[in-house]
C-alpha positions in Angstrom: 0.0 -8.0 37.8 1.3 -8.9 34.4 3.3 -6.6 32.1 1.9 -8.6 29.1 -0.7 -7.3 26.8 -2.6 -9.0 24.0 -3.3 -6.3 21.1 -5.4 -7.9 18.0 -5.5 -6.1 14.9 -7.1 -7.5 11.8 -5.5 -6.5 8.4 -7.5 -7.3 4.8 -5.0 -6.7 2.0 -7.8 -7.7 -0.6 -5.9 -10.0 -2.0 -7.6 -12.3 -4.6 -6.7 -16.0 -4.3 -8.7 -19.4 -3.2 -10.3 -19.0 0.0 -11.0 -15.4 -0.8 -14.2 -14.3 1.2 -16.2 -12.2 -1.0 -17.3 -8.7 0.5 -19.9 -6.7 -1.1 -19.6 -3.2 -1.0 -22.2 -0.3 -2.3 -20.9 -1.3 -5.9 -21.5 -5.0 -6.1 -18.8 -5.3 -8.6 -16.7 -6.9 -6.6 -13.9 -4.9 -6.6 -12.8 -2.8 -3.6 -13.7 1.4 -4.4 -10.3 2.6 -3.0 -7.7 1.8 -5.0 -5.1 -1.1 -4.0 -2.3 1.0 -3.9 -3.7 3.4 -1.9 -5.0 0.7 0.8 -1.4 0.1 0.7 -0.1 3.2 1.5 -2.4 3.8 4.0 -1.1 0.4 5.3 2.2 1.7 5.3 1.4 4.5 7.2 -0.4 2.8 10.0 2.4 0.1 10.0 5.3 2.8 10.8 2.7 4.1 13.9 2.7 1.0 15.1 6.3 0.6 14.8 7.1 3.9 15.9 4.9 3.3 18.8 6.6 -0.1 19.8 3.1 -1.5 19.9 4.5 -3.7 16.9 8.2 -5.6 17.2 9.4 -5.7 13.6 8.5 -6.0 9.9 9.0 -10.3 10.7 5.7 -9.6 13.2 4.1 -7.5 11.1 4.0 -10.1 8.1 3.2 -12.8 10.2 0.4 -11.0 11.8 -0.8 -9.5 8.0 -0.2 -13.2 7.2 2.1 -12.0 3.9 6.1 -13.0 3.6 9.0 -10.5 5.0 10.0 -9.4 1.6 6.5 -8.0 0.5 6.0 -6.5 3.8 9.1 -4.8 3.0 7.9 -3.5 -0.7 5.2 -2.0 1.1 6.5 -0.7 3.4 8.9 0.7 1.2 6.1 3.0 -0.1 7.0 5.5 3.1 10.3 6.3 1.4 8.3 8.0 -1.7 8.2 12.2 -1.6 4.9 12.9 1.1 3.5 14.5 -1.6 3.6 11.7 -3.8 2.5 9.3 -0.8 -0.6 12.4 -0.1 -1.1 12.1 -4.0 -1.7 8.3 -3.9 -3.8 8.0 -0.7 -6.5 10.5 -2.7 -5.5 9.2 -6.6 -8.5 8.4 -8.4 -8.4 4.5 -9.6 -5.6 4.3 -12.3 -5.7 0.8 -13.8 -2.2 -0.5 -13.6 -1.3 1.8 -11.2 -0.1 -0.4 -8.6 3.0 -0.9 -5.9 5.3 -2.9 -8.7 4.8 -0.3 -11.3 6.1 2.6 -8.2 9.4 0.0 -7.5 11.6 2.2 -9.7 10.2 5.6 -8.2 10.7 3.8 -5.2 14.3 2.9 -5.5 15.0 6.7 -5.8 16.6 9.0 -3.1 16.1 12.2 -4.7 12.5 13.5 -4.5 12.9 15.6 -7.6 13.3 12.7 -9.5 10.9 10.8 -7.7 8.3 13.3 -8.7 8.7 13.5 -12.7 9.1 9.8 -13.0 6.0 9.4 -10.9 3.8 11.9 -13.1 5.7 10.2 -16.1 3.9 7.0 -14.9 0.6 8.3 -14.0 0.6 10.4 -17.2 1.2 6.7 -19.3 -0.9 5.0 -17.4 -3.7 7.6 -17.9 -2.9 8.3 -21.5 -3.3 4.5 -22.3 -6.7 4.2 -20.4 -8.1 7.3 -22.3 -6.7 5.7 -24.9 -8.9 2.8 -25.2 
């Protein structure tokens, strides 16, 4: 009996492109009710199970198998390194427009979770300020 196992996971990072399918949901605005950023999070999380659990080799398989390149698998997965209450924060943020995983890279790029936290409510604060704004 073989030690060899076939596990099949199908990832949808919503991405918008040619060849997008389109998927209607209970608001047929076609735009997806959780918020990217938090379906990326979420990815995140799941991704480091999978890791962690050996059921997945590397970030090189998990691109390949999410069918993105090595370096944006790494930005997102670069998400776990945020506070866990920032990551908690996003998972359950309401939508922010222009709230997204290029706007956290500096937040990111951060050891300190002090600082991690007051530039992140810095951002969401803008971000929010300019949306009430208009």
């Amino acid at each position: 009996m073989s030690d060899n196992q076939e596990i099949t996971y199908a990832l949808d990072f919503c991405a918008g492109g040619k060849g997008r399918k389109k998927t209607l949901s209970s608001n047929e605005t076609g735009s997806c009710s959780i918020p990217r950023i938090a379906r990326l999070m979420a990815l995140a999380i799941r991704f480091e199970g999978l890791l962690r659990d050996q059921t997945i080799r590397d970030y090189a398989e998990l691109a390949r198998l999410g069918r993105v390149t090595r370096p944006r698998m790494t930005q997102i997965m670069k998400l776990l390194n945020l506070a866990p209450d920032i990551q908690e924060e996003i998972l359950f943020l309401p939508s922010i427009k222009r709230l997204n995983e290029r706007n956290l890279r500096p937040v990111v790029s951060r050891i300190h979770w002090g600082e991690q936290r007051r530039m992140f409510q810095k951002l969401t604060d803008g971000l929010a300020g300019a949306r009430d704004s208009s």
